[in-house]
N, CA, C and O atoms as CSV, one atom per row, in Angstrom:
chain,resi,resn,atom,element,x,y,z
A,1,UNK,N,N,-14.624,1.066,-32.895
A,1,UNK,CA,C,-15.545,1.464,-31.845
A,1,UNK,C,C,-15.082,2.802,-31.269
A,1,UNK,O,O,-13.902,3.094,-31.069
A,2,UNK,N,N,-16.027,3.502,-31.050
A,2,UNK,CA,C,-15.324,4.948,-30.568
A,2,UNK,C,C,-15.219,4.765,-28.827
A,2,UNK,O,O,-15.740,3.925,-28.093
A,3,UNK,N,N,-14.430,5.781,-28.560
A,3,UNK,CA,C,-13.802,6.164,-27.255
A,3,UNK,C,C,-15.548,6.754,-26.384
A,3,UNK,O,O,-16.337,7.658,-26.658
A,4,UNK,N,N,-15.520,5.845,-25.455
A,4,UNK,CA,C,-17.014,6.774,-24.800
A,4,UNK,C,C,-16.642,7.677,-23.573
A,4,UNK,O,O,-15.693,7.235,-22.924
A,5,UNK,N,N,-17.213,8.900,-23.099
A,5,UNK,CA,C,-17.055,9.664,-22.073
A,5,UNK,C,C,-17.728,8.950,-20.948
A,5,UNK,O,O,-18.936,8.717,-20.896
A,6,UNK,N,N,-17.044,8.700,-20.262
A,6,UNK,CA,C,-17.732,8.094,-18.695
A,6,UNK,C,C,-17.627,8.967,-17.326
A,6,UNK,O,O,-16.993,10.017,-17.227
A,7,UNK,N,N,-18.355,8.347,-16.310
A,7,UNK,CA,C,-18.540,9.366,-15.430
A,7,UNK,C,C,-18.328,8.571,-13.994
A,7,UNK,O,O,-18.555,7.363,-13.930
A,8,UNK,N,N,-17.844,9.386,-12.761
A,8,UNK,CA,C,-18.475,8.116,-11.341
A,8,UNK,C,C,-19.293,7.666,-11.287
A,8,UNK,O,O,-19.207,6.792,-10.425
A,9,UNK,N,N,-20.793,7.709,-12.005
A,9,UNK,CA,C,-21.635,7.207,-11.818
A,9,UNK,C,C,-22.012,5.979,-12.890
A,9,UNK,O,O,-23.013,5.268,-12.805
A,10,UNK,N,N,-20.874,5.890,-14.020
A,10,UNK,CA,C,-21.068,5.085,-14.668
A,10,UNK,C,C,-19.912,4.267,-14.862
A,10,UNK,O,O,-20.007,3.318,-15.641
A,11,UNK,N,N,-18.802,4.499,-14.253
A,11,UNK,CA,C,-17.797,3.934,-14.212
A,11,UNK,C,C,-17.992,2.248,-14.078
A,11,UNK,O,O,-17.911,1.509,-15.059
A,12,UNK,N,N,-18.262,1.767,-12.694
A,12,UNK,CA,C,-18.544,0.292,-13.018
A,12,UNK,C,C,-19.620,-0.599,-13.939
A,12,UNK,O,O,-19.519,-1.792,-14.223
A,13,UNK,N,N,-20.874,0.505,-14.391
A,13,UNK,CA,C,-20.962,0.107,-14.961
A,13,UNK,C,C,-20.537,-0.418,-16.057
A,13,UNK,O,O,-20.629,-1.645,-16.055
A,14,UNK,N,N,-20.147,-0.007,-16.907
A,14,UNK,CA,C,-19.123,0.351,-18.383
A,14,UNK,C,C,-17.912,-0.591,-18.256
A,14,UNK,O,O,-17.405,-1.157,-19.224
A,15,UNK,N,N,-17.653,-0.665,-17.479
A,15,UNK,CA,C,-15.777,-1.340,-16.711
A,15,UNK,C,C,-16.089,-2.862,-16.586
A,15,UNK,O,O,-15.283,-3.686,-17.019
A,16,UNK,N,N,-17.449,-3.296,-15.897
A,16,UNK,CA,C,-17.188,-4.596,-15.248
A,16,UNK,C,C,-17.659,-5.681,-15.872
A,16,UNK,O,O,-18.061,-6.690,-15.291
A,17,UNK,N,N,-17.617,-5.467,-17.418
A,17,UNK,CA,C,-17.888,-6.577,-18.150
A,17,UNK,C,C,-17.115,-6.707,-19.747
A,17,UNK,O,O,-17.286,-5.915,-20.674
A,18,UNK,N,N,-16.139,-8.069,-19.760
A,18,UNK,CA,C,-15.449,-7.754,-20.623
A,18,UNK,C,C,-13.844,-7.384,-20.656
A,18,UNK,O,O,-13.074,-7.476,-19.700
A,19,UNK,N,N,-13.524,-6.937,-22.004
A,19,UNK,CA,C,-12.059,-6.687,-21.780
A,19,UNK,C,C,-12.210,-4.950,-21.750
A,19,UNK,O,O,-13.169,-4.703,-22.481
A,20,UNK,N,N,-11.664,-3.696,-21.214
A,20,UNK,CA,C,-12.197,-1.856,-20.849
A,20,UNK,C,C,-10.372,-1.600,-20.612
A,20,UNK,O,O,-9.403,-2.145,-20.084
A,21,UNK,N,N,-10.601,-0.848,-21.104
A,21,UNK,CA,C,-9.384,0.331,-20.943
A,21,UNK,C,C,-10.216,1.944,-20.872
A,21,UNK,O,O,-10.999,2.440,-21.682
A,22,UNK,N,N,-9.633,2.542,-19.440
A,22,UNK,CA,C,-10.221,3.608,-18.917
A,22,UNK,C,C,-8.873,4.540,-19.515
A,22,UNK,O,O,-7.753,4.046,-19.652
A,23,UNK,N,N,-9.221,6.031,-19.852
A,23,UNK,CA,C,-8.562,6.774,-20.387
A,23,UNK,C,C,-8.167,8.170,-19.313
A,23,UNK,O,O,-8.437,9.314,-19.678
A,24,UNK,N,N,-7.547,7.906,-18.059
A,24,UNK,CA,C,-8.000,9.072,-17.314
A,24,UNK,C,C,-7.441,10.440,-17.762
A,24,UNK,O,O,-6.707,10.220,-18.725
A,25,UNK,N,N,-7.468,11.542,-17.523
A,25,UNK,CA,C,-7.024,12.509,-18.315
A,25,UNK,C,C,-7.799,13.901,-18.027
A,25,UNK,O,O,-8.970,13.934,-17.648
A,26,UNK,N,N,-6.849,15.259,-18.300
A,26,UNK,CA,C,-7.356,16.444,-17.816
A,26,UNK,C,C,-7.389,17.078,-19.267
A,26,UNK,O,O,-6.862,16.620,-20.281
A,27,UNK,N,N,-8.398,18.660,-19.084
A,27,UNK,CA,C,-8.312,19.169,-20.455
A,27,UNK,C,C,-6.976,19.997,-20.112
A,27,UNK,O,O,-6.811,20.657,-21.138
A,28,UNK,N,N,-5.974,20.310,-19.261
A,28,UNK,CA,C,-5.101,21.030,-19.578
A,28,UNK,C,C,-3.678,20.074,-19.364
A,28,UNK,O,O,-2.646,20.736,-19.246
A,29,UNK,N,N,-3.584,19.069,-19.324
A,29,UNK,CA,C,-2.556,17.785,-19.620
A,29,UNK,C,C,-2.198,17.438,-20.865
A,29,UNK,O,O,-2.789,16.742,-21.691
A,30,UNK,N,N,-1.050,18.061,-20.916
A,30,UNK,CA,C,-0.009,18.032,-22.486
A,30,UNK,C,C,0.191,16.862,-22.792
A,30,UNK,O,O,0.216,16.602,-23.995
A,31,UNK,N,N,0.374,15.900,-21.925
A,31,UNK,CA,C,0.816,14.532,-22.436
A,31,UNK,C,C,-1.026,14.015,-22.804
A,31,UNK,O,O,-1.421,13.318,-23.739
A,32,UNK,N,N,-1.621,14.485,-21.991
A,32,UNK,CA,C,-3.230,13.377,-22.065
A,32,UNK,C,C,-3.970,13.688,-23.583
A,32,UNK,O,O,-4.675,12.876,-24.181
A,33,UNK,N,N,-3.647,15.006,-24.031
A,33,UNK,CA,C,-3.748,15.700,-25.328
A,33,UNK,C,C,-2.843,14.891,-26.545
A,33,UNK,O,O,-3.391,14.838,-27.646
A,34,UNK,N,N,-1.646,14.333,-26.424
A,34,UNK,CA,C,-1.181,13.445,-27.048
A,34,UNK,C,C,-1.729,12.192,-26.872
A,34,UNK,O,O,-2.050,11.667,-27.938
A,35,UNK,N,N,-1.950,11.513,-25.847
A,35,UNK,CA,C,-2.523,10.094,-25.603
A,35,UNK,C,C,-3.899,10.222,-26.518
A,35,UNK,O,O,-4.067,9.633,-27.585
A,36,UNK,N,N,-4.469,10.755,-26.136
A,36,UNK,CA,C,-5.905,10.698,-26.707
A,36,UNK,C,C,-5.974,9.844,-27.996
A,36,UNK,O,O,-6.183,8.631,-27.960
A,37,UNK,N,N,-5.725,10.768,-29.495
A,37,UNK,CA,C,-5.615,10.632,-30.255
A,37,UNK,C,C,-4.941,9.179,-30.526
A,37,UNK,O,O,-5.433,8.767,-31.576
A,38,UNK,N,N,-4.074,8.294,-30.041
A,38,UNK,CA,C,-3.596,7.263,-29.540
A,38,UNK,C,C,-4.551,6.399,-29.737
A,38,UNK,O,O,-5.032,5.869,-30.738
A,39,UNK,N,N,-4.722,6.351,-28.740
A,39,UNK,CA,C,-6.262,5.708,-28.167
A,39,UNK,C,C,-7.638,5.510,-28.710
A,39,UNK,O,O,-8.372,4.547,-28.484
A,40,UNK,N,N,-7.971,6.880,-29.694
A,40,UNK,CA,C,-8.599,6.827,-30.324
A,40,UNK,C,C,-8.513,5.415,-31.477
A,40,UNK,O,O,-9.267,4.490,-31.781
A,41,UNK,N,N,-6.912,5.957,-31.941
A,41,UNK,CA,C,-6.802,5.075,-33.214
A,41,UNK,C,C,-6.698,3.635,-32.685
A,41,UNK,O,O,-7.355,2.844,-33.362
A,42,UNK,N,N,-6.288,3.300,-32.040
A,42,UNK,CA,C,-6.306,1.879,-31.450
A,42,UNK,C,C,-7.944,1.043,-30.996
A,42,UNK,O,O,-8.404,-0.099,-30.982
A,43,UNK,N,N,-8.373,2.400,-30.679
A,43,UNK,CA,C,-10.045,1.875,-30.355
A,43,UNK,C,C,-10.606,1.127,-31.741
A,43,UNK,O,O,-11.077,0.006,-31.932
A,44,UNK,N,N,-10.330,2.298,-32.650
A,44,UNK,CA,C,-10.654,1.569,-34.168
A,44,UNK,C,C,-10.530,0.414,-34.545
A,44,UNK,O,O,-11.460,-0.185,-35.086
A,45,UNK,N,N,-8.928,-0.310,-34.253
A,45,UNK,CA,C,-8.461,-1.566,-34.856
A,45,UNK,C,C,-8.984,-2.937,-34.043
A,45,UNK,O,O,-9.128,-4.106,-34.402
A,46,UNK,N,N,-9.241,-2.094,-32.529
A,46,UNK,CA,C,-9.610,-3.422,-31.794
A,46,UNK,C,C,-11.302,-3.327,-30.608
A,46,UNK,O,O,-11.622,-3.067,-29.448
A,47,UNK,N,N,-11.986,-3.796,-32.089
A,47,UNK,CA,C,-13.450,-3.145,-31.508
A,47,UNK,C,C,-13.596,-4.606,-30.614
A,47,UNK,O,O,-14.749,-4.700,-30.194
A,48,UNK,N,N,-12.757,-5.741,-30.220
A,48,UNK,CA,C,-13.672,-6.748,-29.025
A,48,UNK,C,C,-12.778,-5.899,-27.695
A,48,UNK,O,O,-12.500,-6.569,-26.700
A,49,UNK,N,N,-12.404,-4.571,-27.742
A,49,UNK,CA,C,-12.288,-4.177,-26.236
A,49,UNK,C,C,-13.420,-2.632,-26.153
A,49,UNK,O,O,-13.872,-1.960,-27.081
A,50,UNK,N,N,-13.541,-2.526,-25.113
A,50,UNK,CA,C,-14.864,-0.896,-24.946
A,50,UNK,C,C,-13.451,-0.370,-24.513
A,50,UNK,O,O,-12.558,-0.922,-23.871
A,51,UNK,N,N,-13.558,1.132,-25.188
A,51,UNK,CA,C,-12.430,2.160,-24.567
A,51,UNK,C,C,-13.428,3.606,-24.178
A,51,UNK,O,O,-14.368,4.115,-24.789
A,52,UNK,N,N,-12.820,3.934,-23.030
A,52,UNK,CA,C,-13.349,4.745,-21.934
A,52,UNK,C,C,-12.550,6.009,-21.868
A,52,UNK,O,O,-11.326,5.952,-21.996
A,53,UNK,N,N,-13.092,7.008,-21.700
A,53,UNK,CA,C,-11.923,8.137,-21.348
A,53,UNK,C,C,-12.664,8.943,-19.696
A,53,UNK,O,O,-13.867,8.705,-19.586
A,54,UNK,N,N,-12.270,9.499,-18.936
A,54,UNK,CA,C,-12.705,10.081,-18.014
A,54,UNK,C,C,-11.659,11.261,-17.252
A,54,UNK,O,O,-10.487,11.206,-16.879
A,55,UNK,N,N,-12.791,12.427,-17.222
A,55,UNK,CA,C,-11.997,13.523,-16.921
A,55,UNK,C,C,-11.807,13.065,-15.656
A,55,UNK,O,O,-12.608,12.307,-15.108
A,56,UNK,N,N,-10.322,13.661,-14.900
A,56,UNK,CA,C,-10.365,13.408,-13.070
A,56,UNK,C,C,-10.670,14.710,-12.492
A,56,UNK,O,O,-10.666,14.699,-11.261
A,57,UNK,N,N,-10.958,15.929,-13.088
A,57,UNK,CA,C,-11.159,17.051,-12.603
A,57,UNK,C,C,-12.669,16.678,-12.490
A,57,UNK,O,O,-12.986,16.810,-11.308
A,58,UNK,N,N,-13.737,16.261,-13.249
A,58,UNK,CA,C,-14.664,16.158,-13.354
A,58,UNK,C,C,-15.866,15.267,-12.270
A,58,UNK,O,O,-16.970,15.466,-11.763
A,59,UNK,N,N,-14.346,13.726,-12.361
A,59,UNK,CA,C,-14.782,12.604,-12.036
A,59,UNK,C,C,-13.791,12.144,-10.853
A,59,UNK,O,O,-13.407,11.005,-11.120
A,60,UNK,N,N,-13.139,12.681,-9.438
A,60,UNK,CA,C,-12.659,12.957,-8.542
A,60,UNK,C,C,-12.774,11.363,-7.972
A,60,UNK,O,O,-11.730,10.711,-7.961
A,61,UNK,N,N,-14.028,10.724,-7.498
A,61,UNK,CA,C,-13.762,9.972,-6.745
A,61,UNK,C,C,-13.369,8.717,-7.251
A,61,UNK,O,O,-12.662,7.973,-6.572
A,62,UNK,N,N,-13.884,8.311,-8.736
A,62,UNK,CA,C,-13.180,7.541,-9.103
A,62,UNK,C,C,-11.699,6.996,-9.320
A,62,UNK,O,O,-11.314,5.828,-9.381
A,63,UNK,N,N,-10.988,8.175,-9.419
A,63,UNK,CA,C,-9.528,8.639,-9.819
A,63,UNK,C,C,-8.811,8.071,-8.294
A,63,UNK,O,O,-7.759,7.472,-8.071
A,64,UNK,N,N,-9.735,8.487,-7.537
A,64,UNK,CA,C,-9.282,8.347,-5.921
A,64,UNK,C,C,-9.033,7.361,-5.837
A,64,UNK,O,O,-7.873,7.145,-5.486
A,65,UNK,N,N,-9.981,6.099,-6.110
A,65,UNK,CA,C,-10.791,5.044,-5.902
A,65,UNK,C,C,-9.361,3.945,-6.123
A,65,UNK,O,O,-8.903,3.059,-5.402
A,66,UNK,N,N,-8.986,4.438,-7.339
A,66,UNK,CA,C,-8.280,3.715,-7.938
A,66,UNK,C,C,-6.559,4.103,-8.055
A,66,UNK,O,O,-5.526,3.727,-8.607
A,67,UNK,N,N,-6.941,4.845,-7.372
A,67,UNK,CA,C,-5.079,5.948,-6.685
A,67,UNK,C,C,-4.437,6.256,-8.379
A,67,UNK,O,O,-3.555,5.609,-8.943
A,68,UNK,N,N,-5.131,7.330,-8.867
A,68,UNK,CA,C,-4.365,7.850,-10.382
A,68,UNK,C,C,-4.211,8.827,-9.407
A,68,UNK,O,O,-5.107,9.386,-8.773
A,69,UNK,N,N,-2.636,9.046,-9.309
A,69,UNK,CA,C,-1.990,10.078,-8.748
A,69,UNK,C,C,-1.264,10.756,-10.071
A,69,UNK,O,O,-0.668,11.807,-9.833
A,70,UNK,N,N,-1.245,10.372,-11.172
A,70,UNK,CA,C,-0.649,11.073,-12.607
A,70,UNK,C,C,-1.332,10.872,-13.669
A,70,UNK,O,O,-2.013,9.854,-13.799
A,71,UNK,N,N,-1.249,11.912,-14.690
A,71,UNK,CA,C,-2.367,11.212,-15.944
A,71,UNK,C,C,-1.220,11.904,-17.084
A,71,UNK,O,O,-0.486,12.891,-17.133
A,72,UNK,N,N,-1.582,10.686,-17.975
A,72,UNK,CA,C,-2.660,10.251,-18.417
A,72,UNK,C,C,-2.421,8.985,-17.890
A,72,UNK,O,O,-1.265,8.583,-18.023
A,73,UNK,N,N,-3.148,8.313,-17.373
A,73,UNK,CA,C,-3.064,6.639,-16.722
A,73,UNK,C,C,-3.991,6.069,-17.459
A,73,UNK,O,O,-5.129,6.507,-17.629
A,74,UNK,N,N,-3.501,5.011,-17.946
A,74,UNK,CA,C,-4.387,4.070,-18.794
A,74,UNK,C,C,-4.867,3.025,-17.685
A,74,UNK,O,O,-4.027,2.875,-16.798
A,75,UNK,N,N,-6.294,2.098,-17.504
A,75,UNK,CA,C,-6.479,1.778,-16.792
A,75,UNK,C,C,-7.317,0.217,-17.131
A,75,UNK,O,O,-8.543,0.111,-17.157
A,76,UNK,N,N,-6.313,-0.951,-17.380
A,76,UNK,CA,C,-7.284,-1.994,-18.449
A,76,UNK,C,C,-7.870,-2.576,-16.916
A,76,UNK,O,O,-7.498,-2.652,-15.744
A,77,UNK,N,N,-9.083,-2.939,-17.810
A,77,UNK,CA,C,-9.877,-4.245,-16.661
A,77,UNK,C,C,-10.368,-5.296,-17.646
A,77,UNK,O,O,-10.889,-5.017,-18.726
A,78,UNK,N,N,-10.107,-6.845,-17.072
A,78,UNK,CA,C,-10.659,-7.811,-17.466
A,78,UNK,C,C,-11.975,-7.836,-16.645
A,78,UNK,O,O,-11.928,-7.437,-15.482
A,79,UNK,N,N,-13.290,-8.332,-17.232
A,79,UNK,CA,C,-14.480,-8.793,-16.264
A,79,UNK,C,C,-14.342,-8.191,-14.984
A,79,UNK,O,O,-14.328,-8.865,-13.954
A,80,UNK,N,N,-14.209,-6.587,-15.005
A,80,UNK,CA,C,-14.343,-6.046,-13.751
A,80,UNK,C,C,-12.673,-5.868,-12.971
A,80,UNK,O,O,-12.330,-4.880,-12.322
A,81,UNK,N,N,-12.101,-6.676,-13.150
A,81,UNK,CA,C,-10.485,-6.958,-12.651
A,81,UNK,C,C,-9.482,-5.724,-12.778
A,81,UNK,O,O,-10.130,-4.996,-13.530
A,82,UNK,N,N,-8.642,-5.243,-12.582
A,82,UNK,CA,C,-7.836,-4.302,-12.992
A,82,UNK,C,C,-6.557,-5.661,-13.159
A,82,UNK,O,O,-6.097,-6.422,-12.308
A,83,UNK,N,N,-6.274,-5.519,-14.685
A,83,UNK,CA,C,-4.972,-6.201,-15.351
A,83,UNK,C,C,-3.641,-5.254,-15.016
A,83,UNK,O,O,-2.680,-5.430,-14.268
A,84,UNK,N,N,-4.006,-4.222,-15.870
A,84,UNK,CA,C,-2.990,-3.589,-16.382
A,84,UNK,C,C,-2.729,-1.789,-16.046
A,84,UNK,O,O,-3.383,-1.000,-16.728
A,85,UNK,N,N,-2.030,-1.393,-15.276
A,85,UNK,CA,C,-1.990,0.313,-15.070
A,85,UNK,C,C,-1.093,0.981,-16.019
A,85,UNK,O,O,0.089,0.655,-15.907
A,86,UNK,N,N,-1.355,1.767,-16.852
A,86,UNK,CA,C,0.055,2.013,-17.518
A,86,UNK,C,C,-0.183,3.731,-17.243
A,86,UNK,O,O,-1.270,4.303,-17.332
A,87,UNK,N,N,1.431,4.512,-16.812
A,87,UNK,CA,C,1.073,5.635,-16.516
A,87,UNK,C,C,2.212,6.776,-17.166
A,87,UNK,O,O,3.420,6.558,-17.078
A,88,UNK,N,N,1.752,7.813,-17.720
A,88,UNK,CA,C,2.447,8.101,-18.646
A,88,UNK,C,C,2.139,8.135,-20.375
A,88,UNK,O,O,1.182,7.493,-20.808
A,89,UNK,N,N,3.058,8.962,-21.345
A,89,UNK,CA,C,2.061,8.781,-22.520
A,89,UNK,C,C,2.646,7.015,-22.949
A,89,UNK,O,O,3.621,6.390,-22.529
A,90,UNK,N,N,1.605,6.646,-23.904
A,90,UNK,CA,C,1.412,5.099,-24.115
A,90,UNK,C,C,1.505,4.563,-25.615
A,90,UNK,O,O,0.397,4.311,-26.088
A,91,UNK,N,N,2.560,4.339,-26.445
A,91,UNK,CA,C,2.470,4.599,-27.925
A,91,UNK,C,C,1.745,3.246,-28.446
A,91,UNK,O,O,1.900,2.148,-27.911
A,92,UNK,N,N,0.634,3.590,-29.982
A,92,UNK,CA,C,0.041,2.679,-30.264
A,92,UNK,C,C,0.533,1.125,-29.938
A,92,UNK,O,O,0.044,0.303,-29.163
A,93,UNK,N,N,1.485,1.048,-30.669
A,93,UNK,CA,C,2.375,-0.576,-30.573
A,93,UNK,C,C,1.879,-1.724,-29.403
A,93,UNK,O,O,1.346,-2.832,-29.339
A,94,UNK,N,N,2.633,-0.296,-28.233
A,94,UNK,CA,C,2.963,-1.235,-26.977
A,94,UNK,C,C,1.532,-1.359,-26.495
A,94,UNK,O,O,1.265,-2.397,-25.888
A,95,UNK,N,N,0.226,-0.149,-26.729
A,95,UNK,CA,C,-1.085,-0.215,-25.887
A,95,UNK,C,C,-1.673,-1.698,-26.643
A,95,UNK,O,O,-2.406,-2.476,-26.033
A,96,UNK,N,N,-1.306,-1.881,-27.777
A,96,UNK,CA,C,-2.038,-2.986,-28.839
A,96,UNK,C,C,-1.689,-3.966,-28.599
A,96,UNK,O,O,-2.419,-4.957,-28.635
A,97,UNK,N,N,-0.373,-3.987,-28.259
A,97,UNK,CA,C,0.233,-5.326,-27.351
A,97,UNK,C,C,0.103,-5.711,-26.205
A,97,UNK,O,O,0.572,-6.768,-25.782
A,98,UNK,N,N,-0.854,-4.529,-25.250
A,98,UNK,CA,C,-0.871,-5.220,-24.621
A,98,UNK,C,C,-2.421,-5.571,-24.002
A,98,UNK,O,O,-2.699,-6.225,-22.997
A,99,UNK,N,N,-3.258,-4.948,-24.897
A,99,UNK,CA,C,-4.333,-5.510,-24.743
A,99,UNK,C,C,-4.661,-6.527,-25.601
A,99,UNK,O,O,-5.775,-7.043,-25.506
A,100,UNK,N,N,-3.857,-6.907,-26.439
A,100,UNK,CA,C,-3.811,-8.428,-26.896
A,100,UNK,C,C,-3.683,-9.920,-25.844
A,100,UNK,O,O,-4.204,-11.030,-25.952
A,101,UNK,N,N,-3.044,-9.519,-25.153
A,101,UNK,CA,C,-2.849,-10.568,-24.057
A,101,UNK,C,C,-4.517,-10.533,-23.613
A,101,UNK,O,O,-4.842,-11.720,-23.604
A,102,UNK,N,N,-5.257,-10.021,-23.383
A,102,UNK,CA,C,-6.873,-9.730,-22.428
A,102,UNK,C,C,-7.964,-10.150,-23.605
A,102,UNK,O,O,-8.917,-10.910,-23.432
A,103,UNK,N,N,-7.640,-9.540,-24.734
A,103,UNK,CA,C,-8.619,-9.585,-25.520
A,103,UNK,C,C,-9.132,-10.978,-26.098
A,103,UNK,O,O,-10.093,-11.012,-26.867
């Protein structure tokens, strides 16, 4: 399943149903430029989760909303829930492991 671009205005939508991992991230963030690609490939192997990416330069109040004070912050939600924050880059393995527990 591919990575979708989301926005504040579509954020809960997209998020509150299901197992979602939000991708927050800037275009000039060295580490979020490594995550990506990550993420991407993991989206592939595990299509029963939706994966999200969202700029915070773009998409401000959400970022707020949810206090990403660093990116790249990964951001899982069960059925709307926030599970899991992970902040920092995130290597395939451990992201696969740990949306195994949700999925």
């Amino acid at each position: 399943m591919a990575v979708q671009d989301i926005t504040d205005a579509t954020f809960d939508k997209e998020t509150n149903t299901g197992v979602t991992l939000t991708d927050f991230w800037a275009t000039w963030c060295g580490p979020c430029r490594m995550q990506s690609p990550v993420v991407e490939t993991v989206a592939e192997s595990m299509p029963e989760v939706k994966f999200n990416k969202m700029d915070v330069d773009q998409n401000p109040a959400t970022a707020q909303e949810f206090g990403i004070m660093a990116i790249p912050t990964l951001l899982v939600k069960k059925d709307g829930e926030v599970v899991e924050r992970l902040t920092g880059f995130t290597p395939a393995h451990q992201l696969e492991a740990i949306l195994a527990k949700y999925a």
